[in-house]
C-alpha positions, -999 to 999 in steps of 0.1 A, spaced: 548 -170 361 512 -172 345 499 -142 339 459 -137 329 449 -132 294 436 -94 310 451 -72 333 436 -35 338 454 -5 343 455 31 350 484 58 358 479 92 378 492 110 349 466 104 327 436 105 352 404 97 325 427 71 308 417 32 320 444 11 300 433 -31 298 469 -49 287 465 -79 266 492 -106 280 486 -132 249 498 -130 214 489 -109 198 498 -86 230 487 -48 230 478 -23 254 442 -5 247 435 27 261 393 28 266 396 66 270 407 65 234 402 33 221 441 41 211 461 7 208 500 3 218 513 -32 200 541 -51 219 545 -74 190 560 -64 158 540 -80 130 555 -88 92 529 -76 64 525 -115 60 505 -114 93 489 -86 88 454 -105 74 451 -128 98 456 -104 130 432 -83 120 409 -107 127 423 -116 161 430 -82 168 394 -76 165 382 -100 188 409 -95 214 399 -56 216 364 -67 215 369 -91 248 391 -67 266 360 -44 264 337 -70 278 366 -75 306 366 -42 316 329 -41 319 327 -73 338 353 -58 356 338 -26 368 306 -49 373 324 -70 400 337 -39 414 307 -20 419 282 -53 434 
C-alpha cells in the first residue's frame, strides 16, 4: 500500500491536540498543540547530524501541510 508523505490526525482524548504523522524516513508523529515529537525510528548517534537537518525540514513541511490542509477544508 502507498501511503502519503502526510497524514493528519486527532483523538477524542486529547481534544486541542491535532497530530500530522510523517509516513517517510525519518517517520515521527508531531503534535501542533505542543510542537511535542514522537520518533518511530530509532536513530544511532552516527545519524544524529545529518537528521537534524531533515528533521528540520520534515517538521517544517508538516506545518505547511496542516495549513494547507485546514485551508482546503475551510474554502
Amino acid at each position: 500500500m502507498e501511503l502519503p508523505k502526510f497524514i493528519l490526525g486527532d483523538n477524542t482524548k486529547f481534544p486541542n491536540a491535532i497530530y500530522v504523522i510523517h509516513t517517510e524516513f525519518p517517520r515521527f508523529i508531531i503534535n501542533l498543540e505542543t510542537d511535542e515529537v514522537e520518533w518511530l525510528e530509532e536513530f544511532d548517534t552516527q545519524d544524529e547530524e545529518e537528521l537534524l537537518s531533515e528533521t528540520e525540514t520534515a517538521i517544517k513541511e508538516a506545518s505547511a501541510f496542516y495549513d494547507s490542509e485546514v485551508t482546503t477544508y475551510d474554502s
